[in-house]
C-alpha positions in Angstrom: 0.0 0.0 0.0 1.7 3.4 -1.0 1.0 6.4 1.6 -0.9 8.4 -0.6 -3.6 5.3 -1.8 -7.2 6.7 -1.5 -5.8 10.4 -2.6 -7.5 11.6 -5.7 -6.2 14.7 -7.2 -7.5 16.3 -10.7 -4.4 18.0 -12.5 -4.7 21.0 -15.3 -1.1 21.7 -16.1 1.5 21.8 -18.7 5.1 21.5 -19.2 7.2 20.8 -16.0 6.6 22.0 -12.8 2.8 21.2 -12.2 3.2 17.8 -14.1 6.3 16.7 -11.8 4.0 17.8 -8.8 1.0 15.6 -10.0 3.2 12.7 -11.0 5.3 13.0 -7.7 1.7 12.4 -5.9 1.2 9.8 -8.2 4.3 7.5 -7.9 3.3 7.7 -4.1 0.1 6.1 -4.7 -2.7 8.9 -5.1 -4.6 8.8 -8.3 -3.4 11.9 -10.0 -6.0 12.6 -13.2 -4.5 15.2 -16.2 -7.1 17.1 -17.5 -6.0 18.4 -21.2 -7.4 20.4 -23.4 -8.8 18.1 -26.8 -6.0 17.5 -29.0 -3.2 18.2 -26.2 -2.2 20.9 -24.1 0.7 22.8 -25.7 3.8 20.4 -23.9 2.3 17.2 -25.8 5.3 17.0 -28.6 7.9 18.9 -26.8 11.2 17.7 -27.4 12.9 15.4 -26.9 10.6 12.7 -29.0 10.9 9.0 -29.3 11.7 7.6 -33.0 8.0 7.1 -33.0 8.1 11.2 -33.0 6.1 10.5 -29.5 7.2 13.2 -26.4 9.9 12.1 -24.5 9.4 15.0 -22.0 5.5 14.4 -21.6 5.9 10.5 -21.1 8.4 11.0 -18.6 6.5 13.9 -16.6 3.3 12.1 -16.7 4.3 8.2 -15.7 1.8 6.9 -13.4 -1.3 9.2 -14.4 -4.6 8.7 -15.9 -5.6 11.1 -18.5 -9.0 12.8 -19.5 -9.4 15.1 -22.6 -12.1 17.4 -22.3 -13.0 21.1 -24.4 -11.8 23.3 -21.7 -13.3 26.2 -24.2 -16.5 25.1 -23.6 -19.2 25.5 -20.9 -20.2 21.6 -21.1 -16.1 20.5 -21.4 -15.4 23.1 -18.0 -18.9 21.6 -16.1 -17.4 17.8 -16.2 -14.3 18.7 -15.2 -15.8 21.2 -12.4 -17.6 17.6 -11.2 -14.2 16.2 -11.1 -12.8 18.5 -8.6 -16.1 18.9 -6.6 -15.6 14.9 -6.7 -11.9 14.9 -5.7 -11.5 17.8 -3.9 -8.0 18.6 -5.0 -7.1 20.4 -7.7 -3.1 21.0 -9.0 -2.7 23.5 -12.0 -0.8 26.0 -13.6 -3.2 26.6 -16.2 -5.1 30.6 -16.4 -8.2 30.6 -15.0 -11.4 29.5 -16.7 -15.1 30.6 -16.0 -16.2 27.7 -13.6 -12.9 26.8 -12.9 -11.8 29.9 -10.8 -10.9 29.0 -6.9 -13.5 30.9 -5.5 -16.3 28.9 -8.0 -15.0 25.9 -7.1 -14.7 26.3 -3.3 -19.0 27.3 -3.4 -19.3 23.5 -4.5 -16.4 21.8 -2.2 -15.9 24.4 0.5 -12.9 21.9 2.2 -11.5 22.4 -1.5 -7.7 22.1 -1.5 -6.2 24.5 -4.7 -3.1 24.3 -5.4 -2.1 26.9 -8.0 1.6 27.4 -9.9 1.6 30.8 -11.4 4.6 32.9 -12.9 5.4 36.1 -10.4 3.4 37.1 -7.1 2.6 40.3 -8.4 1.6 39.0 -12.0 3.0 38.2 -14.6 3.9 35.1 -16.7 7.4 33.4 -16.0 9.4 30.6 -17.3 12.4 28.7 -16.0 14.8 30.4 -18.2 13.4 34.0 -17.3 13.2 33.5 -13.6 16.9 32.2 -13.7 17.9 35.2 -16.0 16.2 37.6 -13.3 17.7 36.1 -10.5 21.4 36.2 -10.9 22.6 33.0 -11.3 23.5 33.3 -15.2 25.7 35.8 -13.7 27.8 33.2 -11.4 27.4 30.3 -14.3 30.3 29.9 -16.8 33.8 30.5 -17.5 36.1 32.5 -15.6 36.6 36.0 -17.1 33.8 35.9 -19.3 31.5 38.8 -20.0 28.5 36.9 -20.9 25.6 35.4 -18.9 25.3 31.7 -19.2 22.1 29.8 -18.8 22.0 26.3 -18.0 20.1 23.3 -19.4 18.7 22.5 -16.2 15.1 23.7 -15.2 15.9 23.7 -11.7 13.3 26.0 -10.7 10.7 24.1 -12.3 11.7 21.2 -10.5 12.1 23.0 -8.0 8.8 24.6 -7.6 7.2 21.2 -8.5 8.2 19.7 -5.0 7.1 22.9 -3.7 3.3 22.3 -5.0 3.4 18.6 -3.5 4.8 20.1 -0.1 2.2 22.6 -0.1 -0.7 20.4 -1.4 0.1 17.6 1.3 0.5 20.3 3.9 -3.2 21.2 3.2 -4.3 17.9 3.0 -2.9 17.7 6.7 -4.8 20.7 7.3 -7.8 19.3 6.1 -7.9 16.4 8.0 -7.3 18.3 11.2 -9.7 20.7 11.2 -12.0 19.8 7.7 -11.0 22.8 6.0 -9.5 24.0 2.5 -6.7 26.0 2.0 -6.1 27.8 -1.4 -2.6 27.2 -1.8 -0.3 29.6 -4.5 3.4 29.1 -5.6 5.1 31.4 -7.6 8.1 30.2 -9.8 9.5 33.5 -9.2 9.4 33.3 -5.7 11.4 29.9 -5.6 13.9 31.2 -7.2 14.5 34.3 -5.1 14.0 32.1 -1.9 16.7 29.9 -2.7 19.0 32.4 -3.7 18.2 33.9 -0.2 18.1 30.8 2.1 21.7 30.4 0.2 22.9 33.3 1.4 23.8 34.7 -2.2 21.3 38.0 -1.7 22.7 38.5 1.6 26.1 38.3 0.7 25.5 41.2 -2.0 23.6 43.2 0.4 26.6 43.6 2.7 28.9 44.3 -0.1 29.9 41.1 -1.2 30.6 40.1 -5.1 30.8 36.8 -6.0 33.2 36.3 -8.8 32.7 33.4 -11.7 34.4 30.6 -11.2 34.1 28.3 -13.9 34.1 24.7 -12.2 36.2 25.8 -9.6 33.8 25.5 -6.0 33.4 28.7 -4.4 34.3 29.1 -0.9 36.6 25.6 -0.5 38.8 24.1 -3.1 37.5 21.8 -5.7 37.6 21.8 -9.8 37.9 19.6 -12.5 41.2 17.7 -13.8 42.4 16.7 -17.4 42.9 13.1 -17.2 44.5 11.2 -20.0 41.4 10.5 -21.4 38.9 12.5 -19.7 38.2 14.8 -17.1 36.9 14.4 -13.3 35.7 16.7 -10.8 37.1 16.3 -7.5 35.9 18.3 -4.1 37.3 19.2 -0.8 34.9 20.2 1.7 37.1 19.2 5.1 40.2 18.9 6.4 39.9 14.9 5.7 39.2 15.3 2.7 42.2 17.3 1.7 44.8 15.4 4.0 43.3 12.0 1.5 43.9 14.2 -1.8 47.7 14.6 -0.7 48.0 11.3 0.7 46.7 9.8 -2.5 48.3 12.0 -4.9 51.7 11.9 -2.6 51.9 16.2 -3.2 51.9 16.2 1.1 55.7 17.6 1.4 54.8 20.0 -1.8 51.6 21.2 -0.3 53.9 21.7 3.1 56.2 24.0 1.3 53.5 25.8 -0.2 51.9 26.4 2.8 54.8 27.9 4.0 55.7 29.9 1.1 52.3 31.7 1.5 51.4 31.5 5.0 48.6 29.3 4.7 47.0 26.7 6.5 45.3 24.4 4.2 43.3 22.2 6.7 41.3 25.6 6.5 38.5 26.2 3.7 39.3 29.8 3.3 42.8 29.3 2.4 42.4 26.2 0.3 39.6 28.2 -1.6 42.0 32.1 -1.6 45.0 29.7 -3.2 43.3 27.2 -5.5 45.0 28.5 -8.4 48.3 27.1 -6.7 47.0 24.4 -5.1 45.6 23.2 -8.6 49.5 23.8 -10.3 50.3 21.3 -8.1 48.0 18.4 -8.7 47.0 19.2 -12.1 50.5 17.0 -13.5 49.5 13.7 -11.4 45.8 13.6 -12.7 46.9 13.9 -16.2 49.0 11.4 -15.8 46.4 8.8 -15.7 43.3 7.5 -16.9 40.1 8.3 -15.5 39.4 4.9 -14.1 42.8 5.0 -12.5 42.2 7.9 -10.9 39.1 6.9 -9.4 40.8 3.4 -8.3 43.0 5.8 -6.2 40.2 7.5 -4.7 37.8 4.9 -4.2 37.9 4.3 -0.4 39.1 7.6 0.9 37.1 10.2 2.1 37.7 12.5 -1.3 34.8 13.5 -3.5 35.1 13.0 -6.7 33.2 11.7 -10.4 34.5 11.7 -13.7 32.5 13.8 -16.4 29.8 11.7 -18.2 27.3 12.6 -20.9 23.5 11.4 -21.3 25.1 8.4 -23.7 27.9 7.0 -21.3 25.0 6.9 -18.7 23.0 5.0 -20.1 24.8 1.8 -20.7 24.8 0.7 -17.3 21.4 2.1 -16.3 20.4 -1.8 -15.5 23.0 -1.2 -12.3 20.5 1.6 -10.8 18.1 0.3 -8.5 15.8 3.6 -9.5 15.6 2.3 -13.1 13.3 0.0 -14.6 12.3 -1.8 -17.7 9.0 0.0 -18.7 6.8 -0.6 -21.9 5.6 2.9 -22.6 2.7 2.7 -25.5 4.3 4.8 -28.2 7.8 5.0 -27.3 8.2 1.1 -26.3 10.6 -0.5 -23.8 13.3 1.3 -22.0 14.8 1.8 -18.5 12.8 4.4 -16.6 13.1 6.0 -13.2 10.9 5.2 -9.9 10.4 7.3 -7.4 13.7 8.5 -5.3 11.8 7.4 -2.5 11.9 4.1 -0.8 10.1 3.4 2.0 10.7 0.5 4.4 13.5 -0.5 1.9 10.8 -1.3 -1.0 11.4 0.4 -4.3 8.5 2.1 -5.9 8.9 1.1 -9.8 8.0 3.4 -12.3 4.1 3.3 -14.5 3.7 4.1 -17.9 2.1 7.5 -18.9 -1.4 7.2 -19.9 -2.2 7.8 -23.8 -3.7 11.3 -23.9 -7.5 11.0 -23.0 -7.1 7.4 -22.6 -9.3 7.3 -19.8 -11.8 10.1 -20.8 -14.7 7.6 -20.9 -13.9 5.3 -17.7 -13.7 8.9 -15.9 -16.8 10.7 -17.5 -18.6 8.1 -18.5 -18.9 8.9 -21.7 -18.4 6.6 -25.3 
């Protein structure tokens, strides 16, 4: 029994965040029902697609859902799914507000409604991933050293991470609910996870007392870590304690080296600050014994001691030892056909939770609304 069986929750949403939220409730056992427009909302062939020319992105986002299509535009298409909510008595969506749809129409029928509603900025306003981050700073941090350019990354981390935010926020009112048997109208801005995070990382506050935070490239800010050439690759390796870098220098024999150093500059670097003020040096230094060897040497050498490190990978050296992962497994979406998918990161009582195919869109429009 997942801990969410006997949850029902009606979903209007599109591209990430709201559809990670509803398919995070899902793979924990609440039936989580999408709601699209007829035809598809507007994130049904985003990229990247299957051979089949199927959505990637919308199978992945949407595993363990059932699926209703319905003509949102119109007052018969809005009634049924109205029913559904009144039914449910959760709603998760990012979608504008329809008449019959709105919060306040929708609590008059359920009035221990639970709402849960993704919009763009606080104050108004649409957002996306890539303009929150621009707005925020972080393009500012991201990239090569010296460069005069922001730098975006591929990662829609605020989406992902404003999707976990709607599931907190939802099952936080669900917990209300059954304390007291009220609703709660719950809203999450994108923008405002974005700022938060920056604030709760200390970034904003850092700049508000004069601070400016230099780009790094792959160096870590505030202790020493970076990347290293190998012979045939490149790892990352960080120090984040005085362990840590006492294993580097064991394993990398550069102890009496990094003695002299430290003498040469006055440093102490069992310390972050000095480890992180002289990494330039500190990186002279090691950079000959890494590209000296081979990535899997290197890691032989490391495996055991306290030191973090990883070599680089892309998507396609992942992949061919996905079968290893305990998350992954073999699923049979319709449309896209078999391949290793992920489960929920959560395991409970030591038992996986495997992953469940997407629904085909609409594919349950007539077992939910009773229609042909």
């Amino acid at each position: 029994m997942l801990p969410l069986a006997g949850m029902r929750v009606i979903e209007l949403s599109s591209f990430v965040a709201a559809p990670l939220g509803g398919m995070t409730l899902a793979q924990l056992g609440a039936d989580v029902i999408r709601v699209d427009q007829e035809g598809g909302g507007p994130d049904i062939d985003r990229w990247p697609l299957a051979p089949s020319g199927k959505s990637l992105y919308w199978a992945g986002l949407n595993k363990g859902k059932r699926s209703v299509e319905v003509d949102l535009r119109s007052a018969e298409g809005r009634t049924a799914v109205a029913r559904l909510i009144e039914d449910a008595g959760i709603v998760l969506t990012n979608a504008p507000p329809r008449p019959g749809l709105t919060y306040e129409e929708l609590r008059r029928k359920r009035p221990d409604l639970i709402h849960v509603q993704l919009v763009g900025m606080r104050e108004g306003g649409n957002a996306v991933d890539y303009t929150v981050n621009a707005a925020t700073g972080f393009p500012s941090l991201t990239g090569q050293e010296g460069a005069d350019v922001p730098s975006n990354h591929v990662l829609p981390a605020w989406d992902i991470a404003c999707g976990l935010y709607l599931t907190v926020g939802l099952l936080a009112a669900e917990r209300h609910r059954l304390r007291t048997g009220e609703g709660r109208g719950v809203q999450v801005a994108l923008s405002d996870v974005a700022l938060a995070t920056a604030g709760n990382l200390g970034y904003l506050a850092e700049a508000q007392l004069g601070g400016r935070r230099p780009r790094l490239g792959n160096y870590l800010f505030g202790d020493f870590g970076r990347d290293f050439a190998t012979g045939d690759g490149r790892v990352m390796v960080v120090v984040l304690t005085a362990r840590h870098w006492h294993d580097l220098l064991q394993v990398t024999g550069m102890g009496e080296v990094a003695e002299a150093l430290e003498r040469a500059l006055d440093a102490d670097f069992r310390t972050a600050g000095d480890r992180y003020h002289h990494r330039e040096a500190l990186a002279g230094i090691l950079t000959p014994w890494f590209a000296g060897r081979t990535c899997a040497e290197v890691e032989e050498r490391l495996k055991g001691t306290s030191v973090l490190h990883s070599r680089y990978r892309d998507f396609a050296d992942i992949v061919t030892d996905l079968h290893t992962r305990p998350l992954m497994a073999e699923l049979d979406q319709p449309g896209i056909g078999p391949h290793l998918a992920p489960g929920s990161p959560l395991v409970f009582d030591g038992v996986p939770i495997a992953p469940v195919a997407a629904p085909a869109l609409g594919g349950h429009t007539g077992e939910i609304l009773g229609t042909p």
